[in-house]
N, C-alpha and C positions, 0 to 999 in steps of 0.2 A: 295331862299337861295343858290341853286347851280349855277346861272347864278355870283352870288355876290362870291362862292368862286373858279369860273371858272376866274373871274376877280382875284383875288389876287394872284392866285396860276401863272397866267401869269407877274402878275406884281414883285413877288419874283422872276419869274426867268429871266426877263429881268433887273433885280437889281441886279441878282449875277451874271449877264453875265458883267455887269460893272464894278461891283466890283474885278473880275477879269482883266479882263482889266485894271483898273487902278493900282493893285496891280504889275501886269507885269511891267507895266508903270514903279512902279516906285521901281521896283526892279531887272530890266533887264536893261531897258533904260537910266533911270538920271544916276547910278555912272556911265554906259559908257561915256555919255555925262560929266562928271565928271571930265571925268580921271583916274577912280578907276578900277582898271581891278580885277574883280573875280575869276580868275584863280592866282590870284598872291597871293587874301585872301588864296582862299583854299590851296595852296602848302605852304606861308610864304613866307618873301620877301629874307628869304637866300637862293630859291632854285634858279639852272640854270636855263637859258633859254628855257631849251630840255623839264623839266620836266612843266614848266609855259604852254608853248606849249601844249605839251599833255593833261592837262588839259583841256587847252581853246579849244581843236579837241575832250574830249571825253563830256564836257560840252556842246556843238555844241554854243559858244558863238561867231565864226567869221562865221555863216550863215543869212543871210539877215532877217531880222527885222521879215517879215510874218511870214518865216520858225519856225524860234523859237518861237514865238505865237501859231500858230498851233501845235507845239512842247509840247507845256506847257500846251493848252488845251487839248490835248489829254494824257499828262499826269495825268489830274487831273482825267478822267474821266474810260480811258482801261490801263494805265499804258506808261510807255517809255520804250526803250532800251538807256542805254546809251555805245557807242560803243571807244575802244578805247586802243592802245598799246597790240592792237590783240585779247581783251577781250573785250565780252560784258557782260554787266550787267544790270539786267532787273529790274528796280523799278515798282513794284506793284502798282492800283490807290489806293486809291488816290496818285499818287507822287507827292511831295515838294521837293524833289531833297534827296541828302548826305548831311549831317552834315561839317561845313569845319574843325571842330576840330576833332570830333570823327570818322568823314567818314561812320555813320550809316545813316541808311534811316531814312528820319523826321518823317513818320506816325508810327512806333510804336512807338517813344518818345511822340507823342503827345497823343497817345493814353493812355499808360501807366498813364499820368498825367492829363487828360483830365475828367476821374469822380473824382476823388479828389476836384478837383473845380470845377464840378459840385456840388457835394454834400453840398461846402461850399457854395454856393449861393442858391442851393434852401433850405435848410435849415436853411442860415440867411433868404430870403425872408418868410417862412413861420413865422418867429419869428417877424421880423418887420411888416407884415402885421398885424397882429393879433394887436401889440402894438400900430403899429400908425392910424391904423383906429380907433381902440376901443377909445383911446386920442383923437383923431382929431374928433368923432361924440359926444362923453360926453363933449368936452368943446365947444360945435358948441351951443348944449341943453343947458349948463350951464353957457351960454355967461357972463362974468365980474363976476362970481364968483371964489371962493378960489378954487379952480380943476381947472376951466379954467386956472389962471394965474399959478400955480405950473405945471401943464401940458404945459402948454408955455414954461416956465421957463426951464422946463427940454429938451423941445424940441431945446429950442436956446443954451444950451448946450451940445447936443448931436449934433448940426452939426457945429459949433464953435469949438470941440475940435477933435484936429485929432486922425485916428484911432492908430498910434503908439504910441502917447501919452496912449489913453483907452487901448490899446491891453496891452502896458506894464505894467499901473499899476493893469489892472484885473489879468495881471500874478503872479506878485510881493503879489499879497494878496489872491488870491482865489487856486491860485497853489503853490505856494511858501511855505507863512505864513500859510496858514489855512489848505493844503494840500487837498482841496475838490475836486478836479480835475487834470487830469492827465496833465503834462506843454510839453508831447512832442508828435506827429502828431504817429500813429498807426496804419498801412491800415484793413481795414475794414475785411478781411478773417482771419488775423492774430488773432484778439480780435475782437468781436463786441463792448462789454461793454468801452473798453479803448478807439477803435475809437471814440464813444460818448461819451466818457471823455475830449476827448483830443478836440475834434469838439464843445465842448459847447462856451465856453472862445470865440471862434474865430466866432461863430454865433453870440453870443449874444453881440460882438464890432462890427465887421457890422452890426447888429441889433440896438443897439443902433444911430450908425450914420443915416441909411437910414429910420428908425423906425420914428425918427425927423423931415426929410424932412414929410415925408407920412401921418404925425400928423397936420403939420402946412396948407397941399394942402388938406388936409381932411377935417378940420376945417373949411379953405378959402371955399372951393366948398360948402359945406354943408350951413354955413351962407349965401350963393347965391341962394341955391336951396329952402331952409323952404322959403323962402321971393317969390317964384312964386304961379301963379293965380292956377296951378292946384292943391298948397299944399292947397291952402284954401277951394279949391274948393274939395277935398279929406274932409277936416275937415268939411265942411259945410253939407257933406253927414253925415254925423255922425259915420264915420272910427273912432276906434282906434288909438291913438297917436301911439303905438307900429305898426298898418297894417300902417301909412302912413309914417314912417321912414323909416322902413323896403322894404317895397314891392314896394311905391312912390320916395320918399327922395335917397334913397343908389343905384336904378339905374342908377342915374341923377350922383350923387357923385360920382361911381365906374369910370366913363367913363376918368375920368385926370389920373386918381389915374392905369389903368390899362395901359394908355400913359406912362406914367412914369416905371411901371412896365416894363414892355417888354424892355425897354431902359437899365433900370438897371442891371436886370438880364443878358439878351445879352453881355453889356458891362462886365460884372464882370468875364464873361470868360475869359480874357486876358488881364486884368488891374486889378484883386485880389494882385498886387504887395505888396503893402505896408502887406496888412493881411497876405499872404504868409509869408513875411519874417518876420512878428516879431514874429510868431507863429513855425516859421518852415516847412511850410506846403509842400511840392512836389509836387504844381500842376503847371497851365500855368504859371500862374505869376511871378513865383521864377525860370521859364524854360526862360522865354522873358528876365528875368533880366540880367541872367546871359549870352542867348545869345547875347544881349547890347552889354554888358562888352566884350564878346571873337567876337565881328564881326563876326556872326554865320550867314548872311544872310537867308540861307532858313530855319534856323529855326526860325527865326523871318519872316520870308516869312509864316509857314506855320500856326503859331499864329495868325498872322494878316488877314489871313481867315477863320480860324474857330473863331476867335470872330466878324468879320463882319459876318458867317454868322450864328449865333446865332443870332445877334442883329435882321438880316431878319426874320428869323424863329418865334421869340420870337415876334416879331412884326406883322406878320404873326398870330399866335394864338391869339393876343389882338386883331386885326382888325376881327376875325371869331368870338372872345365872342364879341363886341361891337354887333355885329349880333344879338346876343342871348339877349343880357341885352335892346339893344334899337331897337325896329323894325324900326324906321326911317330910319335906315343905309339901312336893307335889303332893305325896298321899294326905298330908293333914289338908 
């Protein structure tokens, strides 16, 4: 087991060494290649010359390609100086550089908003797991009955309909009309009781959507897996139906189902967009959106690494339970 997580653990970071690298790529290098000069973002296109300049000498953007690579990974990791119009200024690691709107540093932006979407992901995934497994193994058991197809049913409806659709009308009636829940986002030190007011709504429509997928690949796996020589060969032992689901069946099934997982989760750090916004929420999502809209570069720079590397990480912990659930992995 240490040899196999002496492996991953090199192979994550030869994956974020890339993942950097391309990120540089393609947020230093294309708009040059472009045409688009990032000193002209950060000042605005009505500043002079003198002030475009200064920029571009305190951003160190007319230094040769390496320079500024080396530049950038040593930012991420002891911090930089950025030097310039007789002032230096030292960004902290991890640095993503200044904001071109606000002129703050991107890691306490990101950080400020970074558990908030946390919270709403693992939070939906603990509620869609629970749903689309417990659906996708009852109707794998109950093949062509009345559960199976109502559980279907609901599943091809839950990923057919999009989440601003469910997010609006769970608001419109469960916050609204009915008044069960709180309809606007609360941080968590402020209230506990109101942030889980206000966080249910928003789990249980991501929950619903992903709940769906995780019903139907649960279902699909599971009807693969009762049909192998060793489920019969478990039954033939004279196992309990409940030891050979359980202990047989669900380690065979768990192994898509935690592919999928680690994907999801990873990804929802920085693509919660749409939940964000119909909810309200201040986390990455609603921060990417809006950096879009204003041409925020490093803060869409600094997004676009911490949701690659969650997806690593998070990918990284499935490949370590895959260890756990299936010895094959270890021994191969």
């Amino acid at each position: 087991m240490l040899t196999y997580l002496i492996r991953r653990l090199f192979a994550v970071a030869v994956m974020l060494v890339v993942i950097i690298l391309a990120v540089f790529c393609i947020f230093f290098l294309i708009p040059k290649w472009a045409g688009i000069d990032p000193a002209t973002m950060f000042v605005g296109k009505q500043a002079d010359k003198e002030s475009i300049e200064g920029v571009r000498e305190k951003l160190q953007l007319d230094d040769p390609v390496l320079v500024q690579l080396f530049e950038f990974f040593k930012g991420l990791f002891v911090g930089r100086d950025y030097t310039g119009g007789g002032t230096t200024t030292h960004c902290g690691a991890p640095c993503f550089g200044y904001s071109f709107r606000t002129e703050q540093e991107i890691w306490p932006v990101l950080t400020d908003r970074l558990p908030v979407t946390l919270s709403l992901a693992l939070g939906a995934a603990v509620i869609w797991l629970l749903i689309g497994l417990t659906a996708g193994v009852l109707s794998a058991l109950k093949r062509g009955t009345l559960w199976d197809r109502l559980a279907m049913t609901g599943a091809l409806a839950g990923v057919s309909l999009p989440i601003y659709f469910t997010g609006l009308v769970s608001l419109a009636i469960f916050a609204y009309q009915l008044d069960l829940v709180s309809n606007s986002f609360t941080p968590f030190g402020d209230n506990p009781a109101k942030w889980f007011s206000g966080m249910v709504l928003p789990w249980i429509t991501l929950a619903f959507l992903f709940g769906a997928m995780y019903a139907r690949l649960t279902r699909a796996t599971m009807l693969e897996v009762m049909g192998e020589d060793y489920i019969r060969t478990a039954r033939a032992k004279g196992l309990k139906e409940p030891v050979v689901i359980g202990k047989h069946a669900m380690r065979s099934t768990m192994t898509p189902v935690l592919t999928l997982l680690g994907i999801d989760i990873g990804a929802l750090m920085g693509s919660a967009i749409l939940t964000e916004t119909t909810f309200s929420i201040p986390g990455l999502g609603q921060a990417v959106l809006k950096a879009i809209t204003d041409r925020d570069l490093p803060l869409i720079l600094g997004v676009t690494l911490i949701t690659a590397t969650a997806v690593v990480i998070a990918n990284l912990v499935v490949d370590l339970l895959y260890g756990v659930i299936d010895p094959r992995v270890r021994l191969g």
